[in-house]
C-alpha atoms as an extended CHARMM CRD file, in Angstrom:
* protein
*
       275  EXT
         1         1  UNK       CA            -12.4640000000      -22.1410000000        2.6430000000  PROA      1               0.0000000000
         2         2  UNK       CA            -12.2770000000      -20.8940000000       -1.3260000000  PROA      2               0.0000000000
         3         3  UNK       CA            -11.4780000000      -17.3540000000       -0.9920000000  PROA      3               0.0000000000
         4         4  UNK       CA            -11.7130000000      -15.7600000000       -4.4510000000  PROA      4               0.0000000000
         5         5  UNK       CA             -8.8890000000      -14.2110000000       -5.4130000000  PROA      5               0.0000000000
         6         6  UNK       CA             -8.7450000000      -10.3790000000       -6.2460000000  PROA      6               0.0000000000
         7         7  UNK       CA             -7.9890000000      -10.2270000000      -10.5270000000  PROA      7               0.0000000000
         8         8  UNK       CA             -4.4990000000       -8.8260000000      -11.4310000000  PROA      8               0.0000000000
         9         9  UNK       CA             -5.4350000000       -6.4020000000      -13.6770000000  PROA      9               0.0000000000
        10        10  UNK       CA             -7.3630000000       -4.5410000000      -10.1890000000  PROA      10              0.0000000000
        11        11  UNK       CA             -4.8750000000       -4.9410000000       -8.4480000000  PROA      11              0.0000000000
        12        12  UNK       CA             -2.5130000000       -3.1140000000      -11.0950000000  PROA      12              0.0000000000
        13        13  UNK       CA             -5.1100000000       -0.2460000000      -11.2790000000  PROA      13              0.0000000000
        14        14  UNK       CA             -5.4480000000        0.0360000000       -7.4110000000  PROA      14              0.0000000000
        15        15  UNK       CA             -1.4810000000        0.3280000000       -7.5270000000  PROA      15              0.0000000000
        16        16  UNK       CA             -1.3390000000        3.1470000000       -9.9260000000  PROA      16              0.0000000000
        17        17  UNK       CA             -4.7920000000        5.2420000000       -9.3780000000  PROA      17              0.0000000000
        18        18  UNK       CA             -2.7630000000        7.6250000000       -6.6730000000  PROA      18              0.0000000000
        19        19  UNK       CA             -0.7570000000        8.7270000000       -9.7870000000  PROA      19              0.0000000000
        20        20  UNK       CA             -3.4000000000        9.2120000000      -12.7860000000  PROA      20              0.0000000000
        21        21  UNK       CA             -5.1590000000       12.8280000000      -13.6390000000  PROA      21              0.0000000000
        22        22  UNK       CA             -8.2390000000       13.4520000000      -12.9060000000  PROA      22              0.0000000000
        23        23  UNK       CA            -10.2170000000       12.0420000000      -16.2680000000  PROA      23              0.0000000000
        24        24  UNK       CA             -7.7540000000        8.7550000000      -15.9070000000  PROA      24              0.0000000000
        25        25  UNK       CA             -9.0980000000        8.4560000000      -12.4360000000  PROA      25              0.0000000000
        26        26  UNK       CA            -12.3750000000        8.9220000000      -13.5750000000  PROA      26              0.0000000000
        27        27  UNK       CA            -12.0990000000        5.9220000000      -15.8420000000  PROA      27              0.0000000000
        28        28  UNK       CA            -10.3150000000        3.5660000000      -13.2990000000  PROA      28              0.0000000000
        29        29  UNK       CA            -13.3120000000        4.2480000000      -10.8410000000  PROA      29              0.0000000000
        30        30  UNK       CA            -15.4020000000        3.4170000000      -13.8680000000  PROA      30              0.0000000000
        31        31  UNK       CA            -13.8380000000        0.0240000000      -14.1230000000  PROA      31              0.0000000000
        32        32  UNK       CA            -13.2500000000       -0.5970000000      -10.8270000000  PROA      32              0.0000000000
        33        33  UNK       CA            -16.8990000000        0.0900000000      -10.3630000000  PROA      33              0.0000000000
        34        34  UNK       CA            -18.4780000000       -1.2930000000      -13.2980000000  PROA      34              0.0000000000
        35        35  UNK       CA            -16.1930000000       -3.9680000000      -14.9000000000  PROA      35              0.0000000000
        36        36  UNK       CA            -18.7900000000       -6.7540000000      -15.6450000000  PROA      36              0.0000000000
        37        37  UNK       CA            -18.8180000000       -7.1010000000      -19.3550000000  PROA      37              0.0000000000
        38        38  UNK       CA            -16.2350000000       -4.3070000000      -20.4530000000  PROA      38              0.0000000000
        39        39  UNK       CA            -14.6680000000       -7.0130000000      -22.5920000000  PROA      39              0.0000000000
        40        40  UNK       CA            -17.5550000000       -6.8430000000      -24.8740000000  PROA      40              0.0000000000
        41        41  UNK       CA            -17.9600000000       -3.3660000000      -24.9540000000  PROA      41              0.0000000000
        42        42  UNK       CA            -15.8230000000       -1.3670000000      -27.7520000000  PROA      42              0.0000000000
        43        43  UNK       CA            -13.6310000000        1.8180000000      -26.8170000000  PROA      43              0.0000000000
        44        44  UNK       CA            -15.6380000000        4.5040000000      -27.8490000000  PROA      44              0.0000000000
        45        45  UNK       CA            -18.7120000000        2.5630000000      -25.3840000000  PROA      45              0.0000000000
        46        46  UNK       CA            -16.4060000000        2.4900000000      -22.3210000000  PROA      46              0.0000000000
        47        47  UNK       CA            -15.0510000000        6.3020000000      -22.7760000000  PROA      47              0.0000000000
        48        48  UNK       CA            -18.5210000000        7.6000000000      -23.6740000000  PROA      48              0.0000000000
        49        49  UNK       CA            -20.0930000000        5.0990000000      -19.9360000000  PROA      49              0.0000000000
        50        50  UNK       CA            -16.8770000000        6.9340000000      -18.3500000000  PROA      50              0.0000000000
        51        51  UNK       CA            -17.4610000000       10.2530000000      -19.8530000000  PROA      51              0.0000000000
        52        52  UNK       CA            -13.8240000000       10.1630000000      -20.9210000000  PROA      52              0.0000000000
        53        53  UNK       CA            -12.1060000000       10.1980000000      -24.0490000000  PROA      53              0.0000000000
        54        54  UNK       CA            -10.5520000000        7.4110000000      -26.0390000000  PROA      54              0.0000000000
        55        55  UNK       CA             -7.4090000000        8.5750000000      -26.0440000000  PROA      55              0.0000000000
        56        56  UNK       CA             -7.9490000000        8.5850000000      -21.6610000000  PROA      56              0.0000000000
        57        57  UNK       CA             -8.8720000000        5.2180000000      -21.7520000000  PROA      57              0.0000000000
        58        58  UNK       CA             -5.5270000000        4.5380000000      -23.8400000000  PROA      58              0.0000000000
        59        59  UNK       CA             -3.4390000000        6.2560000000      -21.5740000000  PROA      59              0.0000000000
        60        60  UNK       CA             -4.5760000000        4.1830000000      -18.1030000000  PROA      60              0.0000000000
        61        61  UNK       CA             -4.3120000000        0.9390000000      -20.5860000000  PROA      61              0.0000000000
        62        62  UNK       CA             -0.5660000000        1.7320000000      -20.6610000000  PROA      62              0.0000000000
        63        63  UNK       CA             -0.1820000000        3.1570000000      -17.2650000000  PROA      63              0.0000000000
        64        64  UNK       CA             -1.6910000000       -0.6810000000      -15.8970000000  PROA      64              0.0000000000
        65        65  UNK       CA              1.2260000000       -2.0320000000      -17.7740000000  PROA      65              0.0000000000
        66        66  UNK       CA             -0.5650000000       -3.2140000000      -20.7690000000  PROA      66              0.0000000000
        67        67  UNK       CA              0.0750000000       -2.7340000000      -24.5330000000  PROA      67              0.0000000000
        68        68  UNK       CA             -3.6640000000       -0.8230000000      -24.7680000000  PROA      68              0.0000000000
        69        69  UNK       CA             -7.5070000000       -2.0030000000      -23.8650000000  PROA      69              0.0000000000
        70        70  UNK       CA             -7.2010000000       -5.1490000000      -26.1190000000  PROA      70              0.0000000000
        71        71  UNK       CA             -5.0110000000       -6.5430000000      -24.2830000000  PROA      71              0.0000000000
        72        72  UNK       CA             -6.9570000000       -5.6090000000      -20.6500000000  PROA      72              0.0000000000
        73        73  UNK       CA            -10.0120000000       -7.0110000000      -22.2930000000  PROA      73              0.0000000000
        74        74  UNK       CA             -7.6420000000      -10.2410000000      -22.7870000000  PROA      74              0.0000000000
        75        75  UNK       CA             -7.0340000000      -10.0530000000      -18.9280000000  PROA      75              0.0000000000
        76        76  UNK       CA            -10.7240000000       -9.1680000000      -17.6200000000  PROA      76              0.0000000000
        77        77  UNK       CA            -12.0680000000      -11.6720000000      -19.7160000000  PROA      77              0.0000000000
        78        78  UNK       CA             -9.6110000000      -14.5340000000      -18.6500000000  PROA      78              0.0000000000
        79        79  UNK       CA            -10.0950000000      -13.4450000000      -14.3780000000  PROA      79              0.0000000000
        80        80  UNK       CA            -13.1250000000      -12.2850000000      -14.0920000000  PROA      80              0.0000000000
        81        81  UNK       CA            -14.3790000000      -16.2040000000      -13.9870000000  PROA      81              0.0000000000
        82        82  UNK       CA            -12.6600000000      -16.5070000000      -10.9610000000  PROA      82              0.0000000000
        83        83  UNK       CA            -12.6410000000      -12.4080000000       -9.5320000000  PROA      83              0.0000000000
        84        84  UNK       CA            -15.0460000000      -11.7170000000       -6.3170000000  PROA      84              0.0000000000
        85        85  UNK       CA            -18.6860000000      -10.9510000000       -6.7620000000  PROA      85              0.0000000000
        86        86  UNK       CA            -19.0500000000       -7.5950000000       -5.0750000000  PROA      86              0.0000000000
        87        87  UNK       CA            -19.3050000000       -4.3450000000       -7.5520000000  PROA      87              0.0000000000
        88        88  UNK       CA            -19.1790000000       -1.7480000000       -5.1870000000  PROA      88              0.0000000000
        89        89  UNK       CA            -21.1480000000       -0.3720000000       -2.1920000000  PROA      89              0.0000000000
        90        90  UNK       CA            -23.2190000000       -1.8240000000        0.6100000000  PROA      90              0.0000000000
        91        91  UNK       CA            -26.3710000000        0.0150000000        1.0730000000  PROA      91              0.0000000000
        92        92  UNK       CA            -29.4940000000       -2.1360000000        1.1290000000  PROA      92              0.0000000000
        93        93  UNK       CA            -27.4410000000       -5.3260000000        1.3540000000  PROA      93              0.0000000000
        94        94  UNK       CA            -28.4680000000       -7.9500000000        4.2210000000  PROA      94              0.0000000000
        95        95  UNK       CA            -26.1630000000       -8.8720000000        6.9770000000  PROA      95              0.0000000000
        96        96  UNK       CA            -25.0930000000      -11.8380000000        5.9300000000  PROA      96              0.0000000000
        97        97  UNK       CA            -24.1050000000      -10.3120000000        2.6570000000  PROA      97              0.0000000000
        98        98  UNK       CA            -22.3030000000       -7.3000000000        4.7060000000  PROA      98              0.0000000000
        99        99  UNK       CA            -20.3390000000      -10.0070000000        6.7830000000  PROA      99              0.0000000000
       100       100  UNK       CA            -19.5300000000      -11.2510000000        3.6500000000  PROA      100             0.0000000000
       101       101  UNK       CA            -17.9210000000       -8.7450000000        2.1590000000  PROA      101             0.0000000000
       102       102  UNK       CA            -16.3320000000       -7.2830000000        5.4530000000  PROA      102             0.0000000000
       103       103  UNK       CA            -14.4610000000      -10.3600000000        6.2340000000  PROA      103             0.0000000000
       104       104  UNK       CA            -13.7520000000      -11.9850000000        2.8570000000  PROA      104             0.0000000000
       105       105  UNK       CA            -12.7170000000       -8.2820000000        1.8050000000  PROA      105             0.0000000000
       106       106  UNK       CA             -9.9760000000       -8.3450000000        4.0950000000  PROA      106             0.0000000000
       107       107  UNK       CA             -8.8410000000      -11.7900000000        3.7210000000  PROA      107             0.0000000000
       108       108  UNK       CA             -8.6210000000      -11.0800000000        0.0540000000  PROA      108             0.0000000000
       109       109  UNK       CA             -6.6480000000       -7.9140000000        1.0970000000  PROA      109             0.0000000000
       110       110  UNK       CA             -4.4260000000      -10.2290000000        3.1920000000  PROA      110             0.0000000000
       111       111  UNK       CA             -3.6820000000      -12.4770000000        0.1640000000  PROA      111             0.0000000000
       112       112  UNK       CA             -3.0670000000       -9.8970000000       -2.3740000000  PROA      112             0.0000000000
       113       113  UNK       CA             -1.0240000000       -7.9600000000       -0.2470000000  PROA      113             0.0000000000
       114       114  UNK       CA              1.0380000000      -11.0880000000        0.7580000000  PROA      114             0.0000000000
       115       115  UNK       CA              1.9100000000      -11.6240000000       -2.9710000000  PROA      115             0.0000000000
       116       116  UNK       CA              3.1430000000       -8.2010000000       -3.2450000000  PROA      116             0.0000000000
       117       117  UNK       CA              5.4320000000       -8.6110000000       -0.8570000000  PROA      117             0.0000000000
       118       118  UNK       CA              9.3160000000       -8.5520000000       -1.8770000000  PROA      118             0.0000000000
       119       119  UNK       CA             11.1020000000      -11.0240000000        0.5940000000  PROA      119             0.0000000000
       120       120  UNK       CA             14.5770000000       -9.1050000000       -0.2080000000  PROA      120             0.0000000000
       121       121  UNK       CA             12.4760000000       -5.6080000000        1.2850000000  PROA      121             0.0000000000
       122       122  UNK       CA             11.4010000000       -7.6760000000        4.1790000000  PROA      122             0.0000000000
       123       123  UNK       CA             15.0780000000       -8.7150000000        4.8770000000  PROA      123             0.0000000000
       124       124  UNK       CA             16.9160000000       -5.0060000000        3.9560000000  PROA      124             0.0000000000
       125       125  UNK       CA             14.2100000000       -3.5010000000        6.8330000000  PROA      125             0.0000000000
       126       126  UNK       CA             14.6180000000       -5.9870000000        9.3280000000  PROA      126             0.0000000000
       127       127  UNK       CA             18.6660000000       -4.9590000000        9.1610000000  PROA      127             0.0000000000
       128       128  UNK       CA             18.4160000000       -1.4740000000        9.5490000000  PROA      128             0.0000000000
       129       129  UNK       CA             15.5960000000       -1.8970000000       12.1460000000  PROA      129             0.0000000000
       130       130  UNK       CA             18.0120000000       -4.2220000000       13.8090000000  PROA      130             0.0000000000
       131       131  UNK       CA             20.8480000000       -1.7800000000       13.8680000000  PROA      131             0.0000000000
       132       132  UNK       CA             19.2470000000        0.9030000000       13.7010000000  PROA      132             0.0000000000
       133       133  UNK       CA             20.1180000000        3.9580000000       16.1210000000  PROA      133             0.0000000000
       134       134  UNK       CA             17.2870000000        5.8480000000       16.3670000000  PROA      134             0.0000000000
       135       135  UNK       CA             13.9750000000        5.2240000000       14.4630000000  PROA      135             0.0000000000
       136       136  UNK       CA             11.1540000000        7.6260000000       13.7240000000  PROA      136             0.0000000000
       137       137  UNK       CA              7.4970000000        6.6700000000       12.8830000000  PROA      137             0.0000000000
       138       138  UNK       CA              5.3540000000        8.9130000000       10.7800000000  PROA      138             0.0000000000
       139       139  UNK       CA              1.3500000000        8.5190000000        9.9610000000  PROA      139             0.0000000000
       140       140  UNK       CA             -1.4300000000       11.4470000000        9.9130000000  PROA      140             0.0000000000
       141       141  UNK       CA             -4.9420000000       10.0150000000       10.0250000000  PROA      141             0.0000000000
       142       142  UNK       CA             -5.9320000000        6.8710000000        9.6680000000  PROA      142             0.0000000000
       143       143  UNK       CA             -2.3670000000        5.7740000000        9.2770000000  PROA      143             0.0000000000
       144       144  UNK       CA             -1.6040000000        6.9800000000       12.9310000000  PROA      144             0.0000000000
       145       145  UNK       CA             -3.2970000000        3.7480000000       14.9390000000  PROA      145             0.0000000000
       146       146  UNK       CA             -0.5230000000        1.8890000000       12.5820000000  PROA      146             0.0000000000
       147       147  UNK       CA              2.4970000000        4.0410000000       13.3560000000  PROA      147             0.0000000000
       148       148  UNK       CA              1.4280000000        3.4460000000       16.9630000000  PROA      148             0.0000000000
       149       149  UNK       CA              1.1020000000       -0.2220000000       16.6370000000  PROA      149             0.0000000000
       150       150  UNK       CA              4.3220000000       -0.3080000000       15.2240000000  PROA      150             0.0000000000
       151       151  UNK       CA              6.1650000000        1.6100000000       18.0210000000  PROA      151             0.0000000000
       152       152  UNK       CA              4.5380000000       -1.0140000000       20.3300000000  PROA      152             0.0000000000
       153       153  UNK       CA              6.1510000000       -3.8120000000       18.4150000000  PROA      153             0.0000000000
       154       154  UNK       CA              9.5500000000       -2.6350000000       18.6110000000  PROA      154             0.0000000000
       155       155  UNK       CA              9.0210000000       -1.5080000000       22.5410000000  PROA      155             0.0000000000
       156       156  UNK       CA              8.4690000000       -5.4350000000       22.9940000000  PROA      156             0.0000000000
       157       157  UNK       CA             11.6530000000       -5.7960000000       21.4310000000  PROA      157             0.0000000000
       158       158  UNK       CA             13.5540000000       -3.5020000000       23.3220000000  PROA      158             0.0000000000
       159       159  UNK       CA             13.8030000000       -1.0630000000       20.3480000000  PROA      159             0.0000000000
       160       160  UNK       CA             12.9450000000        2.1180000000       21.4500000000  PROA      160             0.0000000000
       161       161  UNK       CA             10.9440000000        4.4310000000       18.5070000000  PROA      161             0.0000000000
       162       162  UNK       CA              8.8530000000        7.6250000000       18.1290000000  PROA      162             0.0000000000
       163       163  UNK       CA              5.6230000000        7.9240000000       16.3780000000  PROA      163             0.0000000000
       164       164  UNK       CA              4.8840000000       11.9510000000       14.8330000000  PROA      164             0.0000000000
       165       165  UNK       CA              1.4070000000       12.4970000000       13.4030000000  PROA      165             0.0000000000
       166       166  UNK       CA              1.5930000000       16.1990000000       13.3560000000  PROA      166             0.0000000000
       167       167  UNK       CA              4.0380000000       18.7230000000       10.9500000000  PROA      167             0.0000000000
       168       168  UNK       CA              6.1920000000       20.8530000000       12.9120000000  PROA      168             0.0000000000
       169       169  UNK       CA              7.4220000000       18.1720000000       15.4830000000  PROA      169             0.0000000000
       170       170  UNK       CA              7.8680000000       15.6010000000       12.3810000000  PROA      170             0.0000000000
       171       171  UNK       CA             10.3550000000       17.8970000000       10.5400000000  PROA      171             0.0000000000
       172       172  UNK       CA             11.5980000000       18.7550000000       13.7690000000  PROA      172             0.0000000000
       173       173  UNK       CA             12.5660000000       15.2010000000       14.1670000000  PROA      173             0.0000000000
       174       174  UNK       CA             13.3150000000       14.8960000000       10.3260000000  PROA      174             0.0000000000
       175       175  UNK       CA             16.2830000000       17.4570000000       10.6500000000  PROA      175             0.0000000000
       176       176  UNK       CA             18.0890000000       15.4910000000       13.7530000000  PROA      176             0.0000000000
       177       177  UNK       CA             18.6280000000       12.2630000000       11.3400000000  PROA      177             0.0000000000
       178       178  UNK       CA             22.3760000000       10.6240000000       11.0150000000  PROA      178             0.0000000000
       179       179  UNK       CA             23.4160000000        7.8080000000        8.8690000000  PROA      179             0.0000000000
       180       180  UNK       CA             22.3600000000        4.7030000000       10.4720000000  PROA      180             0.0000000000
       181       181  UNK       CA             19.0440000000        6.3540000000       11.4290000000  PROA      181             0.0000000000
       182       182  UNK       CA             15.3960000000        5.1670000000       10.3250000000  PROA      182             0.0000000000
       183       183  UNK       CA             12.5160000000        7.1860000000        9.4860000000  PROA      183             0.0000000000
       184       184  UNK       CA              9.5370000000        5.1320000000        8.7860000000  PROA      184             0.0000000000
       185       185  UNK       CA              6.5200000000        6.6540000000        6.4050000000  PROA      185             0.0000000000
       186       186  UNK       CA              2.4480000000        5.0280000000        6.5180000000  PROA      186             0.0000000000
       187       187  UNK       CA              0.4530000000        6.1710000000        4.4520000000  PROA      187             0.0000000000
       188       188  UNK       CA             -2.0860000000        4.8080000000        1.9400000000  PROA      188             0.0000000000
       189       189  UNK       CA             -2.4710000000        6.8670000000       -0.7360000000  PROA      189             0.0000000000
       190       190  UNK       CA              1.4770000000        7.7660000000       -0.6960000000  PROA      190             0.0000000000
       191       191  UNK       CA              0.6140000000       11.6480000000       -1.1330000000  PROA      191             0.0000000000
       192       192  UNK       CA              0.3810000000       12.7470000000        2.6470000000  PROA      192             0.0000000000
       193       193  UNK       CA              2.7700000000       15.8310000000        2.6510000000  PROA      193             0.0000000000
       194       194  UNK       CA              4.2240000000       15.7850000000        6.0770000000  PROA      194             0.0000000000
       195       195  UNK       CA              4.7780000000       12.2170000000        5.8260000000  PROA      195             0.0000000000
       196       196  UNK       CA              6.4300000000       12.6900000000        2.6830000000  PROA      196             0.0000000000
       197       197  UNK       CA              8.3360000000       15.5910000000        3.5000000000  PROA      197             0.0000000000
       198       198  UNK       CA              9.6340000000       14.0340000000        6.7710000000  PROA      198             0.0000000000
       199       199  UNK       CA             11.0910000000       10.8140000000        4.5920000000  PROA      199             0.0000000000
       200       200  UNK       CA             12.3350000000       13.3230000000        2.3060000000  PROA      200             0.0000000000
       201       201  UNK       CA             14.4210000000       15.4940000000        4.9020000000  PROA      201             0.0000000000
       202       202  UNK       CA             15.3360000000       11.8930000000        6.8380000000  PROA      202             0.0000000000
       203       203  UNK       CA             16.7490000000       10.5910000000        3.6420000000  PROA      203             0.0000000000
       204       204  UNK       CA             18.8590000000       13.6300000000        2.7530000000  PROA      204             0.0000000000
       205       205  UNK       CA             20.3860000000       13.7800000000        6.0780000000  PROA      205             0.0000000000
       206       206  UNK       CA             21.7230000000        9.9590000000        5.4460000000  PROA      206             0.0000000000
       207       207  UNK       CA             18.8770000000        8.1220000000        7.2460000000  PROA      207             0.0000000000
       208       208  UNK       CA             17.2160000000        4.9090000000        5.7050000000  PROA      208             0.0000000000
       209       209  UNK       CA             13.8960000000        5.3240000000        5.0650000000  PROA      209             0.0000000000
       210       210  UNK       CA             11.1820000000        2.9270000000        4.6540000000  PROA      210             0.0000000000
       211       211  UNK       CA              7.4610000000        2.9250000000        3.3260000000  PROA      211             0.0000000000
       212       212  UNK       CA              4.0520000000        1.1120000000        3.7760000000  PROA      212             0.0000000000
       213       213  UNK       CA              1.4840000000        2.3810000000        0.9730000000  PROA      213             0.0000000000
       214       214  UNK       CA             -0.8620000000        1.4460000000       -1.5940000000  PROA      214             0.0000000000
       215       215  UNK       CA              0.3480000000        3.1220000000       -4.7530000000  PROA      215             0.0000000000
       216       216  UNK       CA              3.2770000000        2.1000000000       -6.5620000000  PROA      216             0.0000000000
       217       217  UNK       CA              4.2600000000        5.3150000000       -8.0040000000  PROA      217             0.0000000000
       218       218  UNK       CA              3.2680000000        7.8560000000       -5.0080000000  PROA      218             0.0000000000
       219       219  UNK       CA              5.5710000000       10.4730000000       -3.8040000000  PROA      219             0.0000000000
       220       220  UNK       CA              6.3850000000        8.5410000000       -0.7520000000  PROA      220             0.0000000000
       221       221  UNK       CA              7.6650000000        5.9670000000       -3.2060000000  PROA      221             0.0000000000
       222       222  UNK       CA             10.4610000000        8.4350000000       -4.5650000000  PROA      222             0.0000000000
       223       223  UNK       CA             11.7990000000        9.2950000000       -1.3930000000  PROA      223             0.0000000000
       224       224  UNK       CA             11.9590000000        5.8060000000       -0.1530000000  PROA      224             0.0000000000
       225       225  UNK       CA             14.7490000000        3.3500000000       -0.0690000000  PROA      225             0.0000000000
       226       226  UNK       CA             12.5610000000        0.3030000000        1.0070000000  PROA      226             0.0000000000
       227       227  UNK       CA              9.0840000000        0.1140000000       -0.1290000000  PROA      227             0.0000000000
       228       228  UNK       CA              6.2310000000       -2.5230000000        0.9110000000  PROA      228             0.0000000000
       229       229  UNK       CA              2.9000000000       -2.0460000000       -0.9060000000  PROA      229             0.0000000000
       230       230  UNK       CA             -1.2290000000       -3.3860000000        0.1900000000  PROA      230             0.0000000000
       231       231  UNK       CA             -3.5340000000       -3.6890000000       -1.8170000000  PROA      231             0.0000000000
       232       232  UNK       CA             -7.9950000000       -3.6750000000       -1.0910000000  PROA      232             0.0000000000
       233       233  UNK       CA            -11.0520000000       -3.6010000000       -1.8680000000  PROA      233             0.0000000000
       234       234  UNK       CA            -13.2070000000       -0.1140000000       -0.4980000000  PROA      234             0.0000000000
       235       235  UNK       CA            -16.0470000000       -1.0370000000        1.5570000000  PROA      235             0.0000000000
       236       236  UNK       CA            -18.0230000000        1.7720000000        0.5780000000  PROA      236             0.0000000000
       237       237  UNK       CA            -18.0970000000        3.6670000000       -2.7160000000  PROA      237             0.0000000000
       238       238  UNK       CA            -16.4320000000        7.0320000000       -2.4290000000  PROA      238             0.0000000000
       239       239  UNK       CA            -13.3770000000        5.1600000000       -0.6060000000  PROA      239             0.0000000000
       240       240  UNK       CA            -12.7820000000        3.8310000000        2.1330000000  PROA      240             0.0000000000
       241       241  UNK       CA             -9.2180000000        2.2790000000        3.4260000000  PROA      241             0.0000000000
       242       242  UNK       CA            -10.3330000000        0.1690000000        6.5300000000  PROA      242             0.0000000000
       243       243  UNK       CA             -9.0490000000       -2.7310000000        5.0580000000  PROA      243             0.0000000000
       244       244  UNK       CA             -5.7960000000       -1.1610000000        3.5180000000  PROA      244             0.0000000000
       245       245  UNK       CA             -5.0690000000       -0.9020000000        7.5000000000  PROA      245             0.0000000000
       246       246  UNK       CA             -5.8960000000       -4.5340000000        8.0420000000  PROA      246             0.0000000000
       247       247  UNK       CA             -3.3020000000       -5.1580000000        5.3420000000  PROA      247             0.0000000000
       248       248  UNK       CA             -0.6520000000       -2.3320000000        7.0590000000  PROA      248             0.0000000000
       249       249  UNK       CA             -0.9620000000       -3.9940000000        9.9950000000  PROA      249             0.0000000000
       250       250  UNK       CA              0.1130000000       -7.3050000000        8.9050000000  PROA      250             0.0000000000
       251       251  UNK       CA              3.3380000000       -5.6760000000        6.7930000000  PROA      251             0.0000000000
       252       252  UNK       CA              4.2200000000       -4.5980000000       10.5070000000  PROA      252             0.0000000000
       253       253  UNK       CA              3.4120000000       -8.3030000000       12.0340000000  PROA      253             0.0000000000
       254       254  UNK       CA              6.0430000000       -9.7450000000        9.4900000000  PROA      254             0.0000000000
       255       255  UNK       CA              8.2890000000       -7.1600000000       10.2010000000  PROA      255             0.0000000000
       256       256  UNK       CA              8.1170000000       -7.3090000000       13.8400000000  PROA      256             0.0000000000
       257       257  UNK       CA              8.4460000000      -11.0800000000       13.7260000000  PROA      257             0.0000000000
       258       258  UNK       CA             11.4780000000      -10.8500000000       11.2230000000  PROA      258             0.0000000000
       259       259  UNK       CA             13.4290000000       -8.7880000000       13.4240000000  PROA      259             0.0000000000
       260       260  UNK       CA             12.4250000000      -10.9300000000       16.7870000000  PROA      260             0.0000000000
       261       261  UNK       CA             13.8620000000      -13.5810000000       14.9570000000  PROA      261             0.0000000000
       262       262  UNK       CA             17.1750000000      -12.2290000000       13.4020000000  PROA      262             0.0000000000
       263       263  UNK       CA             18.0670000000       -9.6840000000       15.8000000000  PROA      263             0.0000000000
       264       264  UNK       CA             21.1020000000      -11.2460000000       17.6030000000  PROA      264             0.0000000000
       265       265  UNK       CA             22.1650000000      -12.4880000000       14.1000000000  PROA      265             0.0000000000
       266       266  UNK       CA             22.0340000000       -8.8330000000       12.8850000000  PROA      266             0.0000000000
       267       267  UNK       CA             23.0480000000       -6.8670000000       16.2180000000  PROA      267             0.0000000000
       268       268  UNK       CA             26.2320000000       -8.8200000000       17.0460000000  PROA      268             0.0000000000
       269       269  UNK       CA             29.1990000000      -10.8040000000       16.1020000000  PROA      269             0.0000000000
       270       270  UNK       CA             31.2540000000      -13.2230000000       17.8530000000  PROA      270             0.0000000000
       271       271  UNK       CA             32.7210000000      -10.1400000000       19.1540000000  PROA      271             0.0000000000
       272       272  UNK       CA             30.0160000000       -8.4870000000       19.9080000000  PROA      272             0.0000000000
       273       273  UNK       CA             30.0630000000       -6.0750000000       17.2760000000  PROA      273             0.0000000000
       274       274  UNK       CA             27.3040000000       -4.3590000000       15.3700000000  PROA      274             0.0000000000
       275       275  UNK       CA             27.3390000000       -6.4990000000       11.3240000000  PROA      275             0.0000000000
């Protein structure tokens, strides 16, 4: 099966959106939105369609990583050949067309979030996990079903772990952390304060901490010594992270599977000593 893959330049704006003011947001949702054709369309079209000004759609230009919108235009034009045909929402679509764009949504989210992924992260968590003497789970919403699934992954493992979804018992928990100690952050858009604030305390009491989110420069991101990142589609305007989870999920599979594999390599010596 030819799944379409999800154009670089979205998956650039999905990783910095979390950080942009509100009229750079407004034009990322623009193009996110309504990105057929915007390489024939000059600035002052695309900031008066976005009802943003030129200097705005400069600034999230830059932010993406590029030198300004002739050089996105470059980009859209060259991927959008080969980018996904959905533009946003599903009302009034038939079934076969909302199958469509459930399950080839998250096997795109799958394969974009598989490129992200830094094999030297993936190797630096499975270590501490491994060695790890206590570990600490944190997720509020959505994220909490993840946490959880998580915690059951390392319980097969003999690894025991704690999952906190609410704030007083996570900074409880937050204050008891020693070096060698894990504290373990989900959260999509990177913002959620008591996640945050719990990796924050964790990491200033010596504790490793580690991060699953969607946006590159979040505050989870800054209090974080390893950092994995997803990246996906919304199934319905006005946001939606359904398959951001799918994609969370699978960051936890790899980890999970990582450490099955390497944990006696990681746990003990000839001697029997911790490495």
């Amino acid at each position: 099966m030819d799944v379409p893959r999800t154009p670089s330049w979205q998956i650039k704006l999905r990783g910095v959106i979390g950080s942009l003011g509100a009229q750079e947001r407004r034009f990322a949702e623009y193009l996110l939105n309504s990105f057929a054709g915007i390489e024939k369309e000059p600035i002052a079209v695309l900031a008066k369609e976005a009802q943003v000004s030129e200097a705005t759609v400069v600034r999230v230009c830059h932010k993406m990583g590029y030198s300004g919108l002739k050089e996105l235009k470059i980009v859209v034009a060259r991927e959008n050949e080969t980018a996904g045909s959905f533009d946003g929402g599903i009302g009034g679509q038939y079934m076969d067309e909302l199958k469509e764009r459930v399950f080839m949504g998250a096997i795109r989210a799958l394969q974009d979030t598989m490129n992200l992924i830094d094999e030297d992260e993936v190797e630096k968590a499975t270590k501490v996990l491994c060695n790890a003497n206590y570990i600490s789970i944190y997720g509020v919403g959505g994220s909490v079903p993840v946490a959880r699934s998580l915690k059951h992954q390392l319980m097969k493992l003999g690894i025991p772990s704690n999952v906190y979804n609410e704030f007083q018992p996570s900074i409880i928990a937050a204050e008891k952390y020693n070096k060698g100690d894990v504290a373990i952050g989900i959260s999509h858009s990177g913002e959620s304060s008591q996640v945050v604030e719990a990796l924050r305390i964790a990491r200033g009491k010596g504790a490793t901490t580690i991060c699953i989110t969607s946006y590159g420069d979040s505050a989870i991101t800054h209090c974080s010594d390893v950092k994995f990142f997803t990246t996906s589609e919304t199934l319905l305007n006005g946001g939606d992270n359904s398959l951001a989870r799918i994609a969370q999920t699978s960051i936890i599979n790899l980890l999970y599977l990582n450490v099955a594999l390497k944990y006696n390599r990681y746990h003990n010596t000839d001697e029997g000593e911790t490495i």
